[in-house]
Residue, then its C-alpha position, 0 to 999 in steps of 0.5 A: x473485447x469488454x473488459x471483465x473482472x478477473x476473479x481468483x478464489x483461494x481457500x474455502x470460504x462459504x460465507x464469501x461465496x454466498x456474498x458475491x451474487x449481491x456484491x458483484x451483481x451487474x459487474x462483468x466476471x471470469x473466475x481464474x484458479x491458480x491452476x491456470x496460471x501462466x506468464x502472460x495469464x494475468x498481464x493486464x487483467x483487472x483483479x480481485x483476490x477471492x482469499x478464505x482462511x479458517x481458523x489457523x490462516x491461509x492454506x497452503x495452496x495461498x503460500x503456493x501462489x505467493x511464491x509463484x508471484x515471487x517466481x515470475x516477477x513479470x507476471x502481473x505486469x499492468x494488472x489492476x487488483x484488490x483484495x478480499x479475505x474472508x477468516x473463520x476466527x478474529x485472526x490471521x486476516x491482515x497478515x494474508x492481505x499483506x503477504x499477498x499484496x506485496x507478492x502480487x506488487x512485487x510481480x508488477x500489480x498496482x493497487x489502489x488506495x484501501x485494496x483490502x476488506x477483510x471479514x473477520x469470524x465475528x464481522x466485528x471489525x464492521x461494526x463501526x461503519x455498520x452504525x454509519x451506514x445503518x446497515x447489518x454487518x453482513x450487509x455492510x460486508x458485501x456493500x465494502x465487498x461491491x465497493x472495492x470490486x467498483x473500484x478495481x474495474x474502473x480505475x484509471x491510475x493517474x499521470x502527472x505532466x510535471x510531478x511532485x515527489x515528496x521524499x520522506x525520512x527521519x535519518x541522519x543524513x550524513x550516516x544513512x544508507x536509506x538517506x543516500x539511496x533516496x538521493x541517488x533515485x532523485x538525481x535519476x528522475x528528468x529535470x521536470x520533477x519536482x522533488x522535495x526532501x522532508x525529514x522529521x528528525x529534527x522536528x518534535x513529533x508527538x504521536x498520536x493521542x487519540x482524540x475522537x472523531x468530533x475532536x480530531x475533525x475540529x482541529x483538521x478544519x482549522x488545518x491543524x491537530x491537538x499537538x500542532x507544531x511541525x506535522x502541522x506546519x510543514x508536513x501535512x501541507x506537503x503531503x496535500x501538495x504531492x503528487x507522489x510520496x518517497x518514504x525513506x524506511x530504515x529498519x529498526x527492530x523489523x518496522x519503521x522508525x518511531x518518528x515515521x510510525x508518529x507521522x503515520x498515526x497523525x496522518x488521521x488529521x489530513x484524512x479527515x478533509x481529505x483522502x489520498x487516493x489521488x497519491x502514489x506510494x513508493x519506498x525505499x527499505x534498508x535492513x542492517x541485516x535482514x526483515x526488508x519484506x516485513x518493513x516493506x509491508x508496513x509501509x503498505x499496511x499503512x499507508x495503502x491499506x490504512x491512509x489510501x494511498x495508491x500503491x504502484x507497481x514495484x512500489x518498493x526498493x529493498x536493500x541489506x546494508x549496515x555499516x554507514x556507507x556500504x550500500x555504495x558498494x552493494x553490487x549492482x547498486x547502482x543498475x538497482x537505483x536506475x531501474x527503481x528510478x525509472x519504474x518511478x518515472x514510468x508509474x508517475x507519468x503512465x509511460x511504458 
């Protein structure tokens, strides 16, 4: 059976439509409504999220879909998808592609690195590549449109004979939940791992201080940035090295600590030699009380839709603990490491 596109359209959107015949000329394509949903409907498939929102965001058929796939958290089993959401004001666009992303990957769906295009109401949000490509920005719309329908419909997500994890946190180590939890996944995975545990707390991180690109790129082909210091030193070079990437997110105030947040914004000196596509994403979230979801699609907004990670499916282990300590007695903790651990393993070495 050739394999084909799986379109899924979601909301009005007439300038989306007018766009497709060009973007997806030559790629094979089936169009499935929400309306044809099943458990085994969408297993396998290779797909791209069609979502139109007007001017006060996504329909309530979108937020239907999202709670069937957070219904049926098999349903996307070995599914490949990308996103595309067309928005009617400068709003709400983003936000779509977050709650989607993290529904869809919590029912099983990989994405790749940068699943999400967006078109704004103005296209403003194009204006940058637009110049670079020397195209319109409608044009540039559609070409970003093609380019991530490519990519879904090829893409073959990569195994590792002996990977390279690279755990990631800014914690107190004697205190955190989250510092706990990452090393209880990392004495679950087989002896042929190499893992690496890298925190940031002790390290003097400076954020990002928005050089221009000119600049920014001077600094990244002598392998460091304005700041310099650990990012440089130690960090950086881990993430180059890796295989797979651990983020150890603790939740503090509904996001990522400020040492984490540091990290993602002087990730912009790695990107510019290289991407990281070739690189998966996991996490582990812990909220004192609650907002896991809203730190777990940080994570992703970041790091996937931003920095070009891949994001695998199940990417991400939520748990709800304050008091230092507790999340040891958190019932079913343990069987909940052991199935995150193997869904690592599996992902990292494309074993069923």
């Amino acid at each position: 059976m050739k394999e084909t596109l799986t379109l899924i359209p979601m909301g009005e959107s007439p300038r989306l439509n007018a766009l497709l015949g060009q973007a997806l000329e030559g790629i094979p394509t089936e169009t499935l409504t929400p309306e044809e949903f099943s458990q085994n409907a969408l297993a396998g498939r290779r797909i791209l999220f069609l979502i139109g929102t007007d001017e006060f965001g996504p329909s309530p058929a979108f937020y239907a879909m999202v709670r069937w796939f957070r219904q049926h958290t098999n349903s996307l089993d070995g599914a490949i998808a990308g996103v595309v959401v067309d928005g009617q004001s400068e709003l709400y666009t983003k936000c779509a592609g977050r709650t989607l992303v993290l529904a869809a990957n919590l029912a099983g769906c990989l994405f790749p690195g940068k699943p999400l295009v967006e078109g704004t109401g103005s296209l403003y949000n194009q204006h940058i590549l637009a110049k670079n490509l020397g195209l319109t920005w409608e044009e540039t719309y559609a070409h970003r449109i093609r380019e991530l329908a490519q990519r879904v419909f090829t893409f073959a997500p990569p195994a590792f004979e002996r990977p390279r994890l690279l755990m990631i946190h800014a914690s107190d180590n004697s205190r955190s939940n989250t510092v706990w939890m990452g090393r209880e996944v990392l004495k679950r995975l087989p002896a042929h791992f190499s893992c690496d545990e890298l925190c940031l707390q002790n390290g003097t991180i400076q954020d990002c201080r928005g050089c221009s690109y000119t600049a920014c790129l001077h600094f990244a082909q002598q392998h460091t940035c304005f700041y310099g210091g650990v990012i440089n030193e130690d960090v950086l070079p881990s993430i180059e090295a890796c295989d797979g990437m651990l983020f150890l997110c603790p939740n503090y105030n509904d996001a990522v600590s400020a040492n984490i947040m540091a990290l993602f914004n002087r990730l912009t000196s790695l990107l510019t030699q290289r991407d990281l596509f070739d690189k998966y994403l996991f996490g582990i979230v812990v909220s004192g009380y609650s907002g896991s979801d809203l730190v777990a699609q940080q994570l992703l907004g970041a790091m996937c839709f931003n920095k070009t990670a891949m994001l695998p499916p199940r990417f991400c282990l939520m748990q709800t603990a304050n008091d230092p300590g507790s999340a040891k007695t958190m019932p079913g903790i343990g069987e909940r490491l052991t199935q995150f651990a193997d869904n690592l393993v599996a992902v990292m070495q494309q074993k069923s």
